[in-house]
N, C-alpha and C positions, 0 to 999 in steps of 0.2 A: 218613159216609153221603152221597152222591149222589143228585142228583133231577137229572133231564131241565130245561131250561130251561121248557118247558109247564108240567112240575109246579111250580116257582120262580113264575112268571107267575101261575097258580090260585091258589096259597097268596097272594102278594099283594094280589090282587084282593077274594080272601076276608078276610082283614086290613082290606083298605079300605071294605067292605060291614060287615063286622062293629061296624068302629069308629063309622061313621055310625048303623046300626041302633038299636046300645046307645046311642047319645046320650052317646056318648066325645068328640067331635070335631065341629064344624060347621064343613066345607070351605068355604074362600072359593072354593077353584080344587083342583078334584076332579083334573083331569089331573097339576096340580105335586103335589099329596097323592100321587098311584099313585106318581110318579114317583120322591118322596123313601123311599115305602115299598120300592121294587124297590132302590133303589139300598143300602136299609139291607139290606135279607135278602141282597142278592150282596154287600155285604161284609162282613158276619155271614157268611157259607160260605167265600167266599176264606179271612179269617182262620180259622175251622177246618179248612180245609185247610193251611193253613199251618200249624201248630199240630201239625196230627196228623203231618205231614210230620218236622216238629223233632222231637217222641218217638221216632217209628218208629226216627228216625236215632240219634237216641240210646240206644234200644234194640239196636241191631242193632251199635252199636260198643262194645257190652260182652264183654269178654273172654271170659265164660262162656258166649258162645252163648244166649242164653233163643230160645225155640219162640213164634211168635204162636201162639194160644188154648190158653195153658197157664195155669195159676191163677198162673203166677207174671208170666207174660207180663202178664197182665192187673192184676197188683198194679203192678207197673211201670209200664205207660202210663197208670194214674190219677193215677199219683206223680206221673210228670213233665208227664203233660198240667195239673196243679195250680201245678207250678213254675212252668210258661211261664205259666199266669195269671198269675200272681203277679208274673213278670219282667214283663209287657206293664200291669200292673198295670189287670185286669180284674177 
């Protein structure tokens, strides 16, 4: 899944509001908090693009041709998006 860099930025922010609100977190320095949260969400999506990229391909260089949105297609990329956890040891 895919979000607009806007929507990336809101979700952050809301993260960062949220955590203060709940009395999760008492910021020394609210700009370095936004900053480290933005940096975690864009590399939390990089690596799930990454991720989804390695299945797909491993998907698609199977002999038998599988179909994306086929029940089988879809047993297959939970398989292997599991594996690569596992490999990256997530």
């Amino acid at each position: 899944m895919h979000f607009s860099e806007d929507r990336i930025y809101n979700i952050c922010h809301k993260i960062h509001d949220r955590l203060y609100l709940d009395e999760l977190v008492d910021y020394t320095d609210e700009e370095e908090a936004l900053r480290i949260i933005k940096k975690t969400v864009f590399d939390f999506l990089a690596l799930n693009d990454q991720l989804d990229d390695q299945v797909r391909d491993k998907i698609r260089s199977l002999k038998k041709g599988v179909v994306e949105g086929t029940p089988e297609w879809e047993v297959l990329y939970k398989k292997y998006y599991e594996e690569e956890l596992v490999k990256k040891k997530l």
